[in-house]
Backbone as a printed PyTorch tensor [residue, N CA C, xyz], in Angstrom:
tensor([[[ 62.4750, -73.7430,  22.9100],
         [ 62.5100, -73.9340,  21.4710],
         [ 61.9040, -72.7010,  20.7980]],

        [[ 62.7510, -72.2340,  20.0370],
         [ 62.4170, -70.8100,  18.9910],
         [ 61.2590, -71.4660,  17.4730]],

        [[ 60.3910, -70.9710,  17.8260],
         [ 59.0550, -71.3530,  16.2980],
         [ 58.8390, -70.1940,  15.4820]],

        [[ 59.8580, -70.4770,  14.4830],
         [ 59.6050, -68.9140,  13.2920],
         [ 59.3290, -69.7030,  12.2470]],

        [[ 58.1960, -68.6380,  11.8370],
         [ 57.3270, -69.3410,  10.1740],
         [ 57.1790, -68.1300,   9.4980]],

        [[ 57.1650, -68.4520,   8.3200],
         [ 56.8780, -67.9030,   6.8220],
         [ 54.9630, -67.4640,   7.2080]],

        [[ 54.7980, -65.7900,   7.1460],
         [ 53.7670, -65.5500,   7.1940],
         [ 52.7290, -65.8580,   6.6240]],

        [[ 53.5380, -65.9740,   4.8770],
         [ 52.4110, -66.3730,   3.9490],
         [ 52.3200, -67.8930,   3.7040]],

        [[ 52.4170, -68.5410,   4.7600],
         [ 52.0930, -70.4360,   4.4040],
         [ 51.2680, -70.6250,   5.7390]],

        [[ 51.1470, -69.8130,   6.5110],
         [ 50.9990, -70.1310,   8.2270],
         [ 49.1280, -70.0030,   7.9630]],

        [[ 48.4070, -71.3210,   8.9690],
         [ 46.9110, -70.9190,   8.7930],
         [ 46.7720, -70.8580,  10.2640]],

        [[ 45.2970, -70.4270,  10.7950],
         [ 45.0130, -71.2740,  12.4080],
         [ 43.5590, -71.7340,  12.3280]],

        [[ 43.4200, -72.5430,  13.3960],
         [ 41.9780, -72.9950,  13.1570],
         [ 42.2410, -73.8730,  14.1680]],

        [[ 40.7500, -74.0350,  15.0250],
         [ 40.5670, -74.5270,  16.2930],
         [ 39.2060, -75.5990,  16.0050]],

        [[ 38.8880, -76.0680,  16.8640],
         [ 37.4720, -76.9450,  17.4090],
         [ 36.9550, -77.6030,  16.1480]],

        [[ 37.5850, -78.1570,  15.2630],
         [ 36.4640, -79.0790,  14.1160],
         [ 35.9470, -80.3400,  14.6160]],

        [[ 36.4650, -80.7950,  16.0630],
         [ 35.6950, -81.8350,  16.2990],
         [ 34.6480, -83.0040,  15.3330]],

        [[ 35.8250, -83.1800,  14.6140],
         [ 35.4770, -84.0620,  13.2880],
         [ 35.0490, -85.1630,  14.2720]],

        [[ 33.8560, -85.9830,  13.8150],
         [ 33.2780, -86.9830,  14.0160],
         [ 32.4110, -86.9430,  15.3840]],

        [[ 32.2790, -85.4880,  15.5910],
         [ 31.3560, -85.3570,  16.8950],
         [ 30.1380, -84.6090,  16.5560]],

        [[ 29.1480, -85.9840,  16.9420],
         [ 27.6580, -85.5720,  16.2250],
         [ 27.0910, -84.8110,  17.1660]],

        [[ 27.5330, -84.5370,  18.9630],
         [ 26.7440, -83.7440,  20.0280],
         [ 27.4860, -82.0810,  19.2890]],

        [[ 28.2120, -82.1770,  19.3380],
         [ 28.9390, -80.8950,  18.4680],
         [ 28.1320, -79.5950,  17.8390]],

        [[ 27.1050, -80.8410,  16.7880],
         [ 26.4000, -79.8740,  15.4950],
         [ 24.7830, -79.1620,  16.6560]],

        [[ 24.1850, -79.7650,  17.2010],
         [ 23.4920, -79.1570,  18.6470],
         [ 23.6940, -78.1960,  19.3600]],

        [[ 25.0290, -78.9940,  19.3560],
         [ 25.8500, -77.8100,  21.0480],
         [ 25.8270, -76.3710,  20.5800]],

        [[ 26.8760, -76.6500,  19.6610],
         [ 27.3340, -75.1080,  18.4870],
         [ 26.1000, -74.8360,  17.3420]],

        [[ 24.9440, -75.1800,  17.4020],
         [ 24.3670, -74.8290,  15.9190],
         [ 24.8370, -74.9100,  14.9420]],

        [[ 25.7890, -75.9480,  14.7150],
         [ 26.3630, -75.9250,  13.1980],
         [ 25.0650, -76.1990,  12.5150]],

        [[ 25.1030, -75.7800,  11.3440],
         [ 24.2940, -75.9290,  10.1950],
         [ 24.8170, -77.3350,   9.2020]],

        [[ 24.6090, -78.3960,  10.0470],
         [ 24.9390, -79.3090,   9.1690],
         [ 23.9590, -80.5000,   9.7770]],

        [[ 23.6260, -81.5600,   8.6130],
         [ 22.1480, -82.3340,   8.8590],
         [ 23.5770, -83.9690,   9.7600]],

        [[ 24.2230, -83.5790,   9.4010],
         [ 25.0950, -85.1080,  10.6240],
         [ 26.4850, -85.0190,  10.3760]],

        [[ 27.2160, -85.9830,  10.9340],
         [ 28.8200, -85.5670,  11.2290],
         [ 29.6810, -86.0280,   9.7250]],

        [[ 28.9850, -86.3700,   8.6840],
         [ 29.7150, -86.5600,   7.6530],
         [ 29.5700, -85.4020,   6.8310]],

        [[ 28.4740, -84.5890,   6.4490],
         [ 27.9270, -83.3730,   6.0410],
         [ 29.0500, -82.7120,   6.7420]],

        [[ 29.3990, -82.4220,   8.4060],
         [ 30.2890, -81.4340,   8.3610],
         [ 31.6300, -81.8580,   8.5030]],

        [[ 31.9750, -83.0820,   8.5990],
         [ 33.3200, -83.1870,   8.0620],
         [ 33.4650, -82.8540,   6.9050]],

        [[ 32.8590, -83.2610,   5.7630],
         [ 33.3730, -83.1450,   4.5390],
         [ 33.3420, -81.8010,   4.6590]],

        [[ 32.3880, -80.7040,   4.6910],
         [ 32.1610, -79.4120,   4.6030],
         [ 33.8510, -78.6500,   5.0060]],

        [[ 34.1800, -79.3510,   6.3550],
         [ 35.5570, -78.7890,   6.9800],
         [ 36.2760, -79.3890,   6.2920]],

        [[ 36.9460, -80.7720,   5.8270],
         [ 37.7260, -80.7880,   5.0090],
         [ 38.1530, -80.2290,   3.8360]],

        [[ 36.8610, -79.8140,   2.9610],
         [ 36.3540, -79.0700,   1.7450],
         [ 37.2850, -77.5670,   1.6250]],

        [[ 36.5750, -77.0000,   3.0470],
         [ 37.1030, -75.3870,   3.3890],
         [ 38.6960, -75.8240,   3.6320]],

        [[ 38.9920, -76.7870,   4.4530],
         [ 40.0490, -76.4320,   4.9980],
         [ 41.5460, -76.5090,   3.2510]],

        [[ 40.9300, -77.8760,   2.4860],
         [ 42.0220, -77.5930,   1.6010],
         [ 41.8620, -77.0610,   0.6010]],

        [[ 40.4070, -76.1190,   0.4150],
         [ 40.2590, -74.5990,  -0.8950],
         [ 41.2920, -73.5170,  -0.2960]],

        [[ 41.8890, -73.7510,   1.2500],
         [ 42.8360, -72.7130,   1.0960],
         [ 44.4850, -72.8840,   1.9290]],

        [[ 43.8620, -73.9030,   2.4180],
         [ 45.1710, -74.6510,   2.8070],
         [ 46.1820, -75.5920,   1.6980]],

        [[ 47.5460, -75.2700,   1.2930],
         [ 48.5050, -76.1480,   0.1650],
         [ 48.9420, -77.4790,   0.9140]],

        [[ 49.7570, -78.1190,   0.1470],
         [ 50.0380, -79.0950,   0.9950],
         [ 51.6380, -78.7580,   1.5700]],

        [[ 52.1370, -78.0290,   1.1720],
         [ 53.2900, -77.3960,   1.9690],
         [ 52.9880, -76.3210,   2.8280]],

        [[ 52.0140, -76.0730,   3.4100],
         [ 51.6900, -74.9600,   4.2920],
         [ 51.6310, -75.5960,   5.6750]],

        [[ 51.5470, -74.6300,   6.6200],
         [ 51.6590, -74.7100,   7.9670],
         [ 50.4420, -73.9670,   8.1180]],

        [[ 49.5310, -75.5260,   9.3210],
         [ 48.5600, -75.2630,  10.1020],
         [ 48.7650, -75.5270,  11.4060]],

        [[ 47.8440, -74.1600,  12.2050],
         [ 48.3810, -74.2330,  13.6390],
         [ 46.8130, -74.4010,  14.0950]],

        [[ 46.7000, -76.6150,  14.5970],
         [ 44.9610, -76.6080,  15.1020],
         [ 45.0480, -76.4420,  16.4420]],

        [[ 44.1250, -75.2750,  16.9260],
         [ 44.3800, -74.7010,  18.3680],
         [ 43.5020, -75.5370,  19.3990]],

        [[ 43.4330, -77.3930,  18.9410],
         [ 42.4400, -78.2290,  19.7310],
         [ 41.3470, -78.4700,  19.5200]],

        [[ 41.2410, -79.7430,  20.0250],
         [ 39.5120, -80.7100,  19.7260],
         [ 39.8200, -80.7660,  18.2970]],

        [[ 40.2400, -81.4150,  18.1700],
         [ 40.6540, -81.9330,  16.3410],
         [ 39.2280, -82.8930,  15.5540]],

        [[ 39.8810, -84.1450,  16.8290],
         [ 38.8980, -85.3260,  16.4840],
         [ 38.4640, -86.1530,  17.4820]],

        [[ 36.8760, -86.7540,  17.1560],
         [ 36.6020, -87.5470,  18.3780],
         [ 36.9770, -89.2990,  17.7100]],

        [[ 37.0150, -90.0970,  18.6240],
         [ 37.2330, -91.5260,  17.8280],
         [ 38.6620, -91.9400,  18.4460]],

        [[ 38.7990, -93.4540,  17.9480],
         [ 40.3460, -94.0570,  18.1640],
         [ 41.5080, -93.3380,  17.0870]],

        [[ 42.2170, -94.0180,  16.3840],
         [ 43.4600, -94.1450,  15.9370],
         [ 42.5380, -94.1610,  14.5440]],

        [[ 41.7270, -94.8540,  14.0810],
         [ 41.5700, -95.2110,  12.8670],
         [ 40.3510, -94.1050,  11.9440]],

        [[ 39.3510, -93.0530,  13.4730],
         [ 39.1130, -91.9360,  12.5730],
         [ 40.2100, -90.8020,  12.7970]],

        [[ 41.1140, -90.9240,  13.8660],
         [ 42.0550, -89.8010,  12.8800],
         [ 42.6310, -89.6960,  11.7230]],

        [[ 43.0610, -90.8580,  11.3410],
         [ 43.8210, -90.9480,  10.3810],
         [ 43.3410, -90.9490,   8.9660]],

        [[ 42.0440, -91.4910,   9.5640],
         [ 41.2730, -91.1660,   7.8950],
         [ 40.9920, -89.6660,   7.8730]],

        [[ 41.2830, -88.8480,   8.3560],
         [ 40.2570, -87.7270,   8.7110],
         [ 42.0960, -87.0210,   8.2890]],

        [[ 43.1030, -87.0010,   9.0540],
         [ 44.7150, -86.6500,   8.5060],
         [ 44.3400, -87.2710,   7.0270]],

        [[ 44.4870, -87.8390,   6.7940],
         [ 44.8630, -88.5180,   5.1570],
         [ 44.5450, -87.6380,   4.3520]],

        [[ 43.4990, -86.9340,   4.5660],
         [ 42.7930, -86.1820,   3.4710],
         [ 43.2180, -84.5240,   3.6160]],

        [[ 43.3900, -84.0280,   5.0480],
         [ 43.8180, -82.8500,   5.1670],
         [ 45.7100, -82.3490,   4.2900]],

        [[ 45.1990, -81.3680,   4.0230],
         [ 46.4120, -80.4770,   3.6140],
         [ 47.4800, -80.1880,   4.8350]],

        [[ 48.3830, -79.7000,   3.9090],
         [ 49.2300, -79.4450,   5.4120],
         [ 50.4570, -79.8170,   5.9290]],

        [[ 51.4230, -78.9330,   6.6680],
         [ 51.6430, -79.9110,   7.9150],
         [ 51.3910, -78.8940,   9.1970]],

        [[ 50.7280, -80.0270,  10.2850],
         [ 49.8440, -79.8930,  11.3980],
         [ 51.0600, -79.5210,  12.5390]],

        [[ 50.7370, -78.7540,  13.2360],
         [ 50.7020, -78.4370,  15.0070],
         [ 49.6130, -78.3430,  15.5390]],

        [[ 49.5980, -79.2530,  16.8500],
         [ 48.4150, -79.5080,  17.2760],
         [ 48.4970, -78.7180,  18.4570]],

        [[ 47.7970, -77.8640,  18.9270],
         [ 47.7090, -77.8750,  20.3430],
         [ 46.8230, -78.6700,  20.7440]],

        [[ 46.8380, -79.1630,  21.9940],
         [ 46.0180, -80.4880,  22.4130],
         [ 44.5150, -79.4130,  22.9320]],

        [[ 43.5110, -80.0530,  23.1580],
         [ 42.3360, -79.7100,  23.5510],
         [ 42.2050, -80.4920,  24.3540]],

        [[ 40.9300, -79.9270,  25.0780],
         [ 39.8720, -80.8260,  26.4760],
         [ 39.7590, -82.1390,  25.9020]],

        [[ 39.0630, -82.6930,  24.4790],
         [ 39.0220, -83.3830,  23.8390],
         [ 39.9020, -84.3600,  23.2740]],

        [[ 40.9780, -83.7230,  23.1640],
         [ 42.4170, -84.4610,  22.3210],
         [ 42.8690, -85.3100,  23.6030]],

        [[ 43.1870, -85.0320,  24.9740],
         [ 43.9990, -85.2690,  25.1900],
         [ 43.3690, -86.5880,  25.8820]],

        [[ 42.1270, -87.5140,  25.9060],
         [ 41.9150, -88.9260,  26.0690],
         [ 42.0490, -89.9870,  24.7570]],

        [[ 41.9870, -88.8090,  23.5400],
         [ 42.2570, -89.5500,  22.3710],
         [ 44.0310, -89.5580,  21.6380]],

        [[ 44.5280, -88.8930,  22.1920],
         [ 45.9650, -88.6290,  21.2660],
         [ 47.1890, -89.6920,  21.4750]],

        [[ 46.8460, -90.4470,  23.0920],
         [ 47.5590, -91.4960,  23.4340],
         [ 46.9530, -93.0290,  22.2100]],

        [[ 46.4330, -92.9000,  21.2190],
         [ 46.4890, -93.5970,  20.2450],
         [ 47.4990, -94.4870,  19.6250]],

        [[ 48.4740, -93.0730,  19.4960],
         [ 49.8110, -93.7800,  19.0660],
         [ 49.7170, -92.8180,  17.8690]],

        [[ 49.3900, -91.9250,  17.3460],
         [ 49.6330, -90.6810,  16.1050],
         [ 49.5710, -89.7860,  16.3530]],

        [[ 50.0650, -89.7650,  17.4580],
         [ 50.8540, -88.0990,  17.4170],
         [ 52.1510, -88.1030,  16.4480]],

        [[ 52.6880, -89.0590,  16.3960],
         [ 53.8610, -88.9760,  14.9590],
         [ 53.0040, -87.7520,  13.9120]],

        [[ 51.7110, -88.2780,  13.7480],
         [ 51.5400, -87.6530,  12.3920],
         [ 51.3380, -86.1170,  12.4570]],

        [[ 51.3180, -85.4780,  13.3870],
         [ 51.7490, -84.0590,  13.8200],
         [ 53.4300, -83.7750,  13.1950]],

        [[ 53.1730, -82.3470,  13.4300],
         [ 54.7200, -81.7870,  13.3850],
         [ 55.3210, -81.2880,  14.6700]],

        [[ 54.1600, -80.9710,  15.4840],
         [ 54.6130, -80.9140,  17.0580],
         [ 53.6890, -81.0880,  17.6630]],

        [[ 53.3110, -81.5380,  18.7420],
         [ 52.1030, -81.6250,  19.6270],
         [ 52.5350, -80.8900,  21.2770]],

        [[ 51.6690, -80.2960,  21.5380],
         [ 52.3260, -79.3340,  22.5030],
         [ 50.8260, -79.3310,  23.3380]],

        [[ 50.9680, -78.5290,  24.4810],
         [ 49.5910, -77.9060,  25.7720],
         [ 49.5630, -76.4090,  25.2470]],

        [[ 50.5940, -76.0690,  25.0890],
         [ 50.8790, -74.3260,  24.5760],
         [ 51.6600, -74.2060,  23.7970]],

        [[ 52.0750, -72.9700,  22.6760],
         [ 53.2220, -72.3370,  21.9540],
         [ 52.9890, -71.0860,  22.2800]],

        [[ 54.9280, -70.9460,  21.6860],
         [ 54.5200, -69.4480,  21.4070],
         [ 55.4980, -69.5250,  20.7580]],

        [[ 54.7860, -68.4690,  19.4040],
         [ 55.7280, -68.6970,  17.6630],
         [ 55.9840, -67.0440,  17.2870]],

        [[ 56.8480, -67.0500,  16.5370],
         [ 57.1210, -65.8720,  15.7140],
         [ 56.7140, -65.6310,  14.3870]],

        [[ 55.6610, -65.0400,  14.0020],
         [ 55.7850, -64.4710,  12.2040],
         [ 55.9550, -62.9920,  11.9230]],

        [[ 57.3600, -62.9820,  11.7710],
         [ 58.2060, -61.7990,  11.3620],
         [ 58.7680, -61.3830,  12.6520]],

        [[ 57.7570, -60.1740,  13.2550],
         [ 58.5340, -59.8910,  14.5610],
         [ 57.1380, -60.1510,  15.4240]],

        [[ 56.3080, -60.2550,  14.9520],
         [ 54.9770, -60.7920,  15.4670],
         [ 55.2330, -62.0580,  16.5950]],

        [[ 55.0730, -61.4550,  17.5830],
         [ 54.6240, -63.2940,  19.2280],
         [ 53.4400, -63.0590,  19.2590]],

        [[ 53.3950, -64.6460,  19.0340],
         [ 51.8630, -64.9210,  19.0540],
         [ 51.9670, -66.4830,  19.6670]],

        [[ 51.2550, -66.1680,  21.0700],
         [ 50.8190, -66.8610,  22.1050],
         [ 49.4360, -68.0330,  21.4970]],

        [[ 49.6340, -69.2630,  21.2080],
         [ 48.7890, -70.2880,  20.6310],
         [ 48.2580, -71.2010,  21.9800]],

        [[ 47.2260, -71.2770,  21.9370],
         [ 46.2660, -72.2320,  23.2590],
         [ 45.1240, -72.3110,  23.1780]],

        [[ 44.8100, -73.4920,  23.8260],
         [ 43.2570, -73.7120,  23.3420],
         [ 42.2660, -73.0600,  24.2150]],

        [[ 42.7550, -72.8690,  25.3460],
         [ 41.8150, -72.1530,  26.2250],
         [ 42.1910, -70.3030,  26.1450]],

        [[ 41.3810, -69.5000,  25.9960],
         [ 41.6130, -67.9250,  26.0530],
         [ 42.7820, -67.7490,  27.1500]],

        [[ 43.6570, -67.0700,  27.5230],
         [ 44.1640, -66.5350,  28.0260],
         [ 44.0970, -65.5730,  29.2930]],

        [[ 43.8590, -65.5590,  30.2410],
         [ 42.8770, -64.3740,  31.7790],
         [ 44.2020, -63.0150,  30.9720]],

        [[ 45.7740, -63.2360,  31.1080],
         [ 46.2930, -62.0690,  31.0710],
         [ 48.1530, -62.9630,  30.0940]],

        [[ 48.9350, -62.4500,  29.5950],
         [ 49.8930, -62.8220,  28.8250],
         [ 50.8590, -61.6110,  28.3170]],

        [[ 52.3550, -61.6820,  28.3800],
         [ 53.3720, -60.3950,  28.5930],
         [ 52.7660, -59.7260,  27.2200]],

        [[ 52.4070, -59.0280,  27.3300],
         [ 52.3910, -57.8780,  25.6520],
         [ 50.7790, -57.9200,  25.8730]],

        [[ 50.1500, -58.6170,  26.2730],
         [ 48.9330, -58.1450,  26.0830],
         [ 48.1920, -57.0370,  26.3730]],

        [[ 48.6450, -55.9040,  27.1400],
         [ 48.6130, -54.5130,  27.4370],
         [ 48.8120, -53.2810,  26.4640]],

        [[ 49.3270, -54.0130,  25.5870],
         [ 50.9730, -53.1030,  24.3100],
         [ 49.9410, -53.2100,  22.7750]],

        [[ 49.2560, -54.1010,  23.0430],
         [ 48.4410, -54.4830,  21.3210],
         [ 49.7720, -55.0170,  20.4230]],

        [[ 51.1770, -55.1960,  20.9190],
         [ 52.2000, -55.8490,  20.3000],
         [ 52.0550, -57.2440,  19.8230]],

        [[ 51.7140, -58.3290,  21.3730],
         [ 51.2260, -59.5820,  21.0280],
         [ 49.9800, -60.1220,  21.1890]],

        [[ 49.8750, -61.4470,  20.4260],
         [ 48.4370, -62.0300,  19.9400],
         [ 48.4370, -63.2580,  20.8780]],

        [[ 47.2320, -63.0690,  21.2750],
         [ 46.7490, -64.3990,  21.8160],
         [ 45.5340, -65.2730,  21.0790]],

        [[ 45.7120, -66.6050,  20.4790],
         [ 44.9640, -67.4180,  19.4570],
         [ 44.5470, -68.3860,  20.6530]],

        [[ 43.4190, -68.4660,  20.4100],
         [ 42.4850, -69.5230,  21.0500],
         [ 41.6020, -70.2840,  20.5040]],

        [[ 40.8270, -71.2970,  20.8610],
         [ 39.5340, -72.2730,  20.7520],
         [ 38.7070, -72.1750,  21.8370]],

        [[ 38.4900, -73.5090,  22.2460],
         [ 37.6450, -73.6500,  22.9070],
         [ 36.0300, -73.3130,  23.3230]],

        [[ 35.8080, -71.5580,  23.1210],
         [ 34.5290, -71.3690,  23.6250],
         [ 33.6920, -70.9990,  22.1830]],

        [[ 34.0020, -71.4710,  20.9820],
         [ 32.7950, -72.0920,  19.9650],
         [ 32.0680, -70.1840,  19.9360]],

        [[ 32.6830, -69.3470,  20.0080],
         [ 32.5600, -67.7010,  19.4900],
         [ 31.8560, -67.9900,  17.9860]],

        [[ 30.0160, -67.7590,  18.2380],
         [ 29.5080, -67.2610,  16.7160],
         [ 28.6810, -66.7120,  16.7510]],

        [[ 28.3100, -65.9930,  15.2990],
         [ 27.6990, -64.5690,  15.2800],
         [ 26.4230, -65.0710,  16.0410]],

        [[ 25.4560, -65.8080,  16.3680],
         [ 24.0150, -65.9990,  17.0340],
         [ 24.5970, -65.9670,  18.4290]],

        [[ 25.6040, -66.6490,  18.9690],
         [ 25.5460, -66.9750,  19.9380],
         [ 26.9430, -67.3400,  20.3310]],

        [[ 27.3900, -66.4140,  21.5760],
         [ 28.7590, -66.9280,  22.4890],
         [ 28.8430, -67.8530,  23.2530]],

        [[ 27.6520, -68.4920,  23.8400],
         [ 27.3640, -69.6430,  24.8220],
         [ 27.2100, -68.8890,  26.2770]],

        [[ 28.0440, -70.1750,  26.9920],
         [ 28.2670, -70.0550,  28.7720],
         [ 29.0630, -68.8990,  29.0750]],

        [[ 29.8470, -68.6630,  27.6570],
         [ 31.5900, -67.7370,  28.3190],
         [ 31.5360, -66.6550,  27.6540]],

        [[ 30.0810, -66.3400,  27.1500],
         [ 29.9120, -64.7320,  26.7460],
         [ 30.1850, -63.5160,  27.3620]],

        [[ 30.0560, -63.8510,  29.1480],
         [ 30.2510, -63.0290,  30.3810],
         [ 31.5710, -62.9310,  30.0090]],

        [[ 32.3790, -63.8630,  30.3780],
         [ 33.5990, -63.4910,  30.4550],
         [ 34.6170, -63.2040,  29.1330]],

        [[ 33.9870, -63.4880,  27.6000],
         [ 34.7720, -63.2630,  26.8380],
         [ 34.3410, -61.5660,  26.5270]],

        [[ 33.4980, -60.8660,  27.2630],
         [ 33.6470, -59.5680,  27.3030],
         [ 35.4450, -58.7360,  28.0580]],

        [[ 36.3920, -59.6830,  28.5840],
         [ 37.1640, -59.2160,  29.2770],
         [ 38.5920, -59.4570,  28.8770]],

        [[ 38.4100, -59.8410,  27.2160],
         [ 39.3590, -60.3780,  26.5100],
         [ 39.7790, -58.9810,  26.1600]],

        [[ 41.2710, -59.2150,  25.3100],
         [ 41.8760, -57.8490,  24.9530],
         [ 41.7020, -57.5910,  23.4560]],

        [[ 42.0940, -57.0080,  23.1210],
         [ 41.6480, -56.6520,  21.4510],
         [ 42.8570, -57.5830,  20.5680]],

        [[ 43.6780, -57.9270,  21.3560],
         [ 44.9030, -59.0900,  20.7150],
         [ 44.7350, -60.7350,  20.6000]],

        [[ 43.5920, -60.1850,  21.0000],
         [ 43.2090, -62.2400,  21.7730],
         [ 42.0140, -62.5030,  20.0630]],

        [[ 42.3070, -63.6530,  19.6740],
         [ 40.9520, -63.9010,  19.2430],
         [ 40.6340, -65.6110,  18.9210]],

        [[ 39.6900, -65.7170,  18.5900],
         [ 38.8240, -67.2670,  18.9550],
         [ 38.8600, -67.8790,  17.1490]],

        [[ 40.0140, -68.4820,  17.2360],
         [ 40.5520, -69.0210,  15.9290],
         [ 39.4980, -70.3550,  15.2470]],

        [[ 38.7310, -70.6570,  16.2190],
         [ 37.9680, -72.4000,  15.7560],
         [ 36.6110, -71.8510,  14.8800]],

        [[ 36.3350, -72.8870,  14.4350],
         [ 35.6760, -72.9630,  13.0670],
         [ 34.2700, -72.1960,  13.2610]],

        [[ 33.7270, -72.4270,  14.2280],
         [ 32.5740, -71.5720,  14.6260],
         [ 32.5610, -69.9080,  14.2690]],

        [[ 33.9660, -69.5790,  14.2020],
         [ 33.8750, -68.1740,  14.6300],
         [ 34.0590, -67.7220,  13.1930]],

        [[ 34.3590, -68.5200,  12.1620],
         [ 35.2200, -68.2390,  11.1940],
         [ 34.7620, -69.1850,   9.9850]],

        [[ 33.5290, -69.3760,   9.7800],
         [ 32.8280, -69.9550,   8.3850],
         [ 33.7180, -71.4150,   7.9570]],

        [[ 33.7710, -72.3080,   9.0970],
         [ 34.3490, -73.3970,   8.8470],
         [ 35.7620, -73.7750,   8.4500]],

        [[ 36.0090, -72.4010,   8.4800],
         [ 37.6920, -72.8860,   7.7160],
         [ 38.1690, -72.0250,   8.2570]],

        [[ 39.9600, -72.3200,   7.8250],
         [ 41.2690, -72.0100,   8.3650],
         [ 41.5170, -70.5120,   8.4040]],

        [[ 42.1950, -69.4820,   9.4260],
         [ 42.5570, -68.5190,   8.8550],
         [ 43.8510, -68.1080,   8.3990]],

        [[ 44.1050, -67.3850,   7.2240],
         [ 45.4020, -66.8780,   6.9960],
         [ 46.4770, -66.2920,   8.6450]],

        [[ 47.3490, -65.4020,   8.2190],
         [ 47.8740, -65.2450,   9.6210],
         [ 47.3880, -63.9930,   8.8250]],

        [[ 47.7860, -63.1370,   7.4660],
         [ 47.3600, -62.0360,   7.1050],
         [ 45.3250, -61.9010,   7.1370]],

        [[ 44.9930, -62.8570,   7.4880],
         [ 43.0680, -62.7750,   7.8560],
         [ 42.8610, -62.5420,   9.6150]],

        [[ 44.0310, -63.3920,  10.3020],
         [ 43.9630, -63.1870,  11.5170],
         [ 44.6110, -61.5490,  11.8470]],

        [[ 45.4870, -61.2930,  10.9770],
         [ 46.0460, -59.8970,  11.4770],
         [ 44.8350, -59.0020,  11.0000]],

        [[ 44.2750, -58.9580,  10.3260],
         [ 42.9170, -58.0610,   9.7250],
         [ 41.9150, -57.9390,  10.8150]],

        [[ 41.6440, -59.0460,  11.1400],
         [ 40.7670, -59.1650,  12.3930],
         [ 41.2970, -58.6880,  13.5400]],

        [[ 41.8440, -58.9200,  14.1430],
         [ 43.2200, -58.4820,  15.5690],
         [ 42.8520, -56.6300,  15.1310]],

        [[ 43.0540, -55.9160,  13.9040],
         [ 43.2290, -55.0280,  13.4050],
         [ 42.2710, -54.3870,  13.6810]],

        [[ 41.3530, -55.1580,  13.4180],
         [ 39.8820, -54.1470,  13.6320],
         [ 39.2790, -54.1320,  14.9480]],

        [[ 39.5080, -54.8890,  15.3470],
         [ 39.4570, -55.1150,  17.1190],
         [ 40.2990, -54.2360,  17.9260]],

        [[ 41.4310, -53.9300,  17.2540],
         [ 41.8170, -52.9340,  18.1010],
         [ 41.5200, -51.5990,  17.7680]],

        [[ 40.8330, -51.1180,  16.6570],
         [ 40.4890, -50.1840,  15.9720],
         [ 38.8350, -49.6900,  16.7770]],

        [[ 38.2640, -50.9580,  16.4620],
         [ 37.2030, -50.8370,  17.7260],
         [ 37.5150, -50.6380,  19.0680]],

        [[ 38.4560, -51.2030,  19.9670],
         [ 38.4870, -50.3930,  21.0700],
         [ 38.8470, -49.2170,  21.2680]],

        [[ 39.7160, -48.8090,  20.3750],
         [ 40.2820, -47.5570,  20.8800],
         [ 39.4200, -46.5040,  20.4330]],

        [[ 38.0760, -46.9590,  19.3320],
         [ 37.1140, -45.7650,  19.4060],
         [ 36.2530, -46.0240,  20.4010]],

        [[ 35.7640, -46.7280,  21.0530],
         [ 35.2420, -47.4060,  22.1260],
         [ 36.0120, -46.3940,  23.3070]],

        [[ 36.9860, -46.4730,  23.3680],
         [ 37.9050, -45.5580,  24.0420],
         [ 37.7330, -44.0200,  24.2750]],

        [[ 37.9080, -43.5780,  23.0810],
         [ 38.1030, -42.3900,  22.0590],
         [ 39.0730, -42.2440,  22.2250]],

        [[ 40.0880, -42.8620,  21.9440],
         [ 41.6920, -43.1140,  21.4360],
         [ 41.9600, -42.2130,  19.9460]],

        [[ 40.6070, -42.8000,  19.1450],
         [ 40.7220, -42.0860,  17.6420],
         [ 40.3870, -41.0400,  17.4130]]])
């Protein structure tokens, strides 16, 4: 299946783990309990998300049955692609995955001539990732400015195309695809002086 989107409607955003109070601990969120940062993420997510736009959540959405997703969908902007997470995938057999626009383990989408490889876990290696041509979007390892965690070792071995789309990394909210290309941008700008490419 071919996935081409309109650059300027497309967001990404990973790990909001709405309704998970071990979460705000784990990651240092700065929030006093799990309603403080839901609302906070809902807040961010529709000051820049429309309701005809396309969001791509790169996993761990929500913890709970059927009845906090849906309160937790009701309110979001959007329409959703989920990639499933570590998290999603004991909760998604609910019965709402309907309320997705696709639910998938992996993508890989087009904006413009842009491939961009979507998953919740980083990537070890992926075709173009050598070229700085294609992007690899991830979650999972909770990337923020205090602190990388367990997978700091190894997210030293990522490529300058790869980057860590979930809310941790990225002030609670969604990114543009033109905020994700800015970033991707400077990352590769940094390696190659890192290099002395420049």
């Amino acid at each position: 299946m071919n996935f081409k989107f309109d650059a300027g409607r497309v967001f990404f955003t990973s790990d909001t783990h709405f309704n998970h109070a071990n979460i705000i601990n784990y990651c240092q969120r700065p929030f006093r309990d799990i309603h403080e940062m839901n609302e906070t993420i809902i807040m961010n997510w529709n000051n820049v998300v429309g309701t005809d736009d396309i969001v791509f959540h790169l996993g761990d959405f929500c913890l709970g049955g059927a009845d906090e997703w849906n309160r937790i969908l009701d309110r979001l902007n959007g329409r959703i692609y989920l990639i499933l997470g570590n998290h999603d995938l004991k909760n998604i057999r609910q019965g709402f995955i309907y309320r997705f626009e696709h639910v998938a383990m992996s993508m890989c989408i087009h904006i413009g001539k842009k491939k961009i490889y979507l998953n919740h876990f980083p990537y070890l290696c992926f075709e173009g990732g050598y070229h700085n041509d294609v992007w690899q979007l991830f979650g999972h390892v909770h990337t923020r400015p205090s602190n990388t965690g367990i997978d700091a070792g190894r997210l030293q071995h990522l490529y300058s195309t790869q980057l860590d789309v979930g809310v941790d990394n990225n002030n609670f909210t969604p990114l543009s695809f033109n905020e994700v290309q800015n970033k991707i941008q400077r990352q590769i700008e940094w390696q190659n002086t890192k290099n002395g490419k420049l």
